[in-house]
KEKE-3310 file (N, C-alpha, C; in steps of 0.2 Angstrom, whole numbers, plus 5000, padded with zeros to 4 digits):
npx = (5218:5216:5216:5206:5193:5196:5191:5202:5211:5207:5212:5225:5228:5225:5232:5245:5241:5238:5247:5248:5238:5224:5216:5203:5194:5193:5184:5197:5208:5217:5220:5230:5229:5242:5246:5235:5235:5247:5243:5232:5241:5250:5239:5232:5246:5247:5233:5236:5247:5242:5234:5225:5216:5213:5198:5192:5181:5180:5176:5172:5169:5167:5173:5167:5180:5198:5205:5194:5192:5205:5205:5195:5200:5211:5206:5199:5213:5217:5209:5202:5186)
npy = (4898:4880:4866:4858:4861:4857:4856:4853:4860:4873:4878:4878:4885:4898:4900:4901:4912:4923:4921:4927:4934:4936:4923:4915:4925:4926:4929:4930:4928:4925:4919:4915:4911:4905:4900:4892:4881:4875:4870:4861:4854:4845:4841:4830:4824:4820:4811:4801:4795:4788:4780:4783:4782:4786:4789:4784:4788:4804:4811:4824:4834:4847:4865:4881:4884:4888:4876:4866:4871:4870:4855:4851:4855:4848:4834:4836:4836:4825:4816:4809:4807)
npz = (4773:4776:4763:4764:4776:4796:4810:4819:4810:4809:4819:4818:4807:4811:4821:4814:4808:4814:4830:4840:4843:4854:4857:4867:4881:4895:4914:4923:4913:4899:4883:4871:4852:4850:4864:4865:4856:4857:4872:4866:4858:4869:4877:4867:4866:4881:4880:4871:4877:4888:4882:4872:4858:4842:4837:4849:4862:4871:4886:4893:4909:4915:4920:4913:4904:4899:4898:4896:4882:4875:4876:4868:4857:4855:4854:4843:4834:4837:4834:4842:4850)
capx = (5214:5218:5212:5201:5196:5191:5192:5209:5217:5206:5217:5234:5228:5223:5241:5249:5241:5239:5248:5246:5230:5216:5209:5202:5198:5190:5186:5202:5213:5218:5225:5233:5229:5249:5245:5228:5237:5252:5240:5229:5246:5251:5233:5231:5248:5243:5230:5239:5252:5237:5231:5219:5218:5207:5190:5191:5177:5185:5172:5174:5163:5172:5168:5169:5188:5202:5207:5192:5193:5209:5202:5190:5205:5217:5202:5199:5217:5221:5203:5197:5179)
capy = (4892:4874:4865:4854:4863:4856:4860:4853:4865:4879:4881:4878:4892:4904:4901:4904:4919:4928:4917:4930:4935:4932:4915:4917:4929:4925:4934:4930:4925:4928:4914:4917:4906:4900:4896:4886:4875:4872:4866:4857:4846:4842:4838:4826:4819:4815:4806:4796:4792:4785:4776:4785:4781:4788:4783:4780:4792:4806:4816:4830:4836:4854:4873:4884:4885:4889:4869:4864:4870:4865:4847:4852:4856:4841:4828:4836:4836:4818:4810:4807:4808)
capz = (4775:4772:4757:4769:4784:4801:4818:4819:4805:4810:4824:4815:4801:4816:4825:4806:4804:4822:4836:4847:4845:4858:4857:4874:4884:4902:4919:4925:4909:4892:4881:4863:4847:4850:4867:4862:4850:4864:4876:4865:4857:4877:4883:4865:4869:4885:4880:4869:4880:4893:4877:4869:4849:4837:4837:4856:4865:4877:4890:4899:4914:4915:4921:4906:4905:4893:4898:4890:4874:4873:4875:4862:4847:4856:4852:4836:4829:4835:4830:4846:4847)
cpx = (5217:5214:5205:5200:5193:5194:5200:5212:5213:5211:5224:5232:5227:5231:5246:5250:5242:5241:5246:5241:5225:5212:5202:5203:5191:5189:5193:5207:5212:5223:5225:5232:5236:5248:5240:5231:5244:5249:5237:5235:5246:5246:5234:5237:5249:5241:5232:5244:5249:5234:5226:5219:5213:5203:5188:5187:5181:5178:5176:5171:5170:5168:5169:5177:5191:5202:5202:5192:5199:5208:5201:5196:5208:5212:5201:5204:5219:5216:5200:5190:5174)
cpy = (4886:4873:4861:4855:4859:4859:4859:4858:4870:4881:4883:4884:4896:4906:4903:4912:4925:4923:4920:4934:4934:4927:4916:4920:4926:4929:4936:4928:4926:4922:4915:4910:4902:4896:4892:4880:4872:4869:4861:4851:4842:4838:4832:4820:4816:4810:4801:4792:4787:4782:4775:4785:4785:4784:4783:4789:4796:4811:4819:4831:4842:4860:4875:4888:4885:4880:4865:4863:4869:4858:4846:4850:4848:4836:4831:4836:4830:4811:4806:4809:4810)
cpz = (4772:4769:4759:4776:4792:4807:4822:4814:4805:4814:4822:4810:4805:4820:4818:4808:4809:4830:4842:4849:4850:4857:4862:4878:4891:4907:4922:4920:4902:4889:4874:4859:4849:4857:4869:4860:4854:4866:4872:4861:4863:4876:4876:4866:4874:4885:4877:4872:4884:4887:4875:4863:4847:4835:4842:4859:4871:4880:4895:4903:4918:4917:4913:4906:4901:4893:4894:4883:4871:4873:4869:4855:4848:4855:4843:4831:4829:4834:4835:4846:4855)
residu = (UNK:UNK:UNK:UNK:UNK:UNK:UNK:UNK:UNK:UNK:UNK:UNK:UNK:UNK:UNK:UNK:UNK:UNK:UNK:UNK:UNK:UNK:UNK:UNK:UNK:UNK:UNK:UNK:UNK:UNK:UNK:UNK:UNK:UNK:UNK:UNK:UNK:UNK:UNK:UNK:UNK:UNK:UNK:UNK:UNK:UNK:UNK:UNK:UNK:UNK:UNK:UNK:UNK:UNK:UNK:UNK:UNK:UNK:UNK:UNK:UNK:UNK:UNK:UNK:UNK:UNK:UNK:UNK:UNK:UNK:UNK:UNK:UNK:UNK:UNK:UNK:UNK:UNK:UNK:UNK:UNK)
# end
């Protein structure tokens, strides 16, 4: 574990130790720690590229879906709120 942990470096410590492990698993789909922490880079630089800083509030209004919780880590590792 990192020396400091949050919701952003739990994810990085989980992809360290088991990339391929089962982050989520769904009716229809299965998504691995490596491919969690893929998506949630993308989706956070998305938002940055659309100019989204840290600090700046991001909502969702979502099923319960892998894509959300990838939102969830991508807000938590780039300080959105």
């Amino acid at each position: 574990m990192s020396e400091s942990t949050t919701l952003g470096t739990w994810l990085d410590d989980s992809v360290a130790v088991r990339p391929g492990a089962i982050a989520i698993d769904v009716v229809d789909r299965t998504v691995s720690y490596g491919e969690l922490s893929e998506a949630a880079d993308a989706i956070a630089h998305g938002l940055w590229r659309r100019g989204v800083r840290p600090g700046d509030v991001v909502a969702s209004l979502s099923e319960n879906r892998p894509e959300h919780v990838a939102l969830f880590f991508a807000c938590a590792r780039a300080g959105f709120i």
